[in-house]
C-alpha positions as CSV (number, residue, x, y, z in Angstrom):
1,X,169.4,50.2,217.1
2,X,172.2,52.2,219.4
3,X,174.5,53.9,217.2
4,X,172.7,53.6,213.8
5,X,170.8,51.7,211.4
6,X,170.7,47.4,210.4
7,X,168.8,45.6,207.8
8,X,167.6,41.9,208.8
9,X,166.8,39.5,205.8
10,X,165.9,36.3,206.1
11,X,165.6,33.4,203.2
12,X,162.8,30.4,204.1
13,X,163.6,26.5,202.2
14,X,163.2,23.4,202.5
15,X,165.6,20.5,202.2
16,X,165.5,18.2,199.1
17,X,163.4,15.4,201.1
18,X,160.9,18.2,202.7
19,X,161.5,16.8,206.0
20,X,162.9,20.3,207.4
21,X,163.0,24.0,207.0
22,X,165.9,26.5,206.7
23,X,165.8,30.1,207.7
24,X,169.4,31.9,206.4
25,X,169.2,35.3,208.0
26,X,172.0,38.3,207.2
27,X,172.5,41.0,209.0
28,X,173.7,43.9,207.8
29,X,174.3,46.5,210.0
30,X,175.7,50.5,210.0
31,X,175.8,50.5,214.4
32,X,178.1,50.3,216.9
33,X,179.4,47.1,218.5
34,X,176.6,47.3,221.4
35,X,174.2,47.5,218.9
36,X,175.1,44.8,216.5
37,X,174.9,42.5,220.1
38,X,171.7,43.9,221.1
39,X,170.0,43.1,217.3
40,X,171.5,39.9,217.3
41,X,170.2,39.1,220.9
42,X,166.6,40.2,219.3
43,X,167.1,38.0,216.4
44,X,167.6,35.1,218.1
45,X,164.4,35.8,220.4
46,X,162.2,36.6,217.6
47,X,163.5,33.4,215.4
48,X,162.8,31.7,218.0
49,X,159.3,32.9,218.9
50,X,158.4,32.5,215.5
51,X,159.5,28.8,215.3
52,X,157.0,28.5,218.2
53,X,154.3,30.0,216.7
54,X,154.6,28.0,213.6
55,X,154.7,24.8,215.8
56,X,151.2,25.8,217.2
57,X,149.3,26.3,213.6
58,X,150.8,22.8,212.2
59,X,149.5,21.6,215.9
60,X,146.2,23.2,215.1
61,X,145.9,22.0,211.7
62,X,147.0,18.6,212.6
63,X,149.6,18.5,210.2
64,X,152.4,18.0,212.8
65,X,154.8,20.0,215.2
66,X,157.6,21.5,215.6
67,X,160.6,21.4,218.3
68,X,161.2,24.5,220.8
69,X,164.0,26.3,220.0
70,X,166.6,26.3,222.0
């Protein structure tokens, strides 16, 4: 990332009644301004190509779907 280095976690649950999934994601980052807005930007993009993805294997498997993201 422009102007150094950040670390991306990310923590998966679900809520007491299973009927959702939380992703908590920290990010911890050493750059400059432009590039804590340029991971951030990518963050959001890959969350939500990966909420997509995991829509289409519970689609698959017939065991339900998910919504786009946003």
């Amino acid at each position: 990332v422009a102007g150094g280095q950040a670390t991306l976690t990310a923590d998966w649950s679900a809520t007491r009644d299973g009927s959702a999934i939380n992703c908590h994601a920290t990010v911890v980052s050493q750059t400059t301004s432009l590039g804590y807005t340029a991971l951030a930007s990518a963050q959001r993009e890959g969350v939500a190509e990966l909420a997509d993805a995991i829509g289409a294997v519970l689609k698959r498997s017939g065991m339900g779907q998910a919504l786009a993201c946003p």
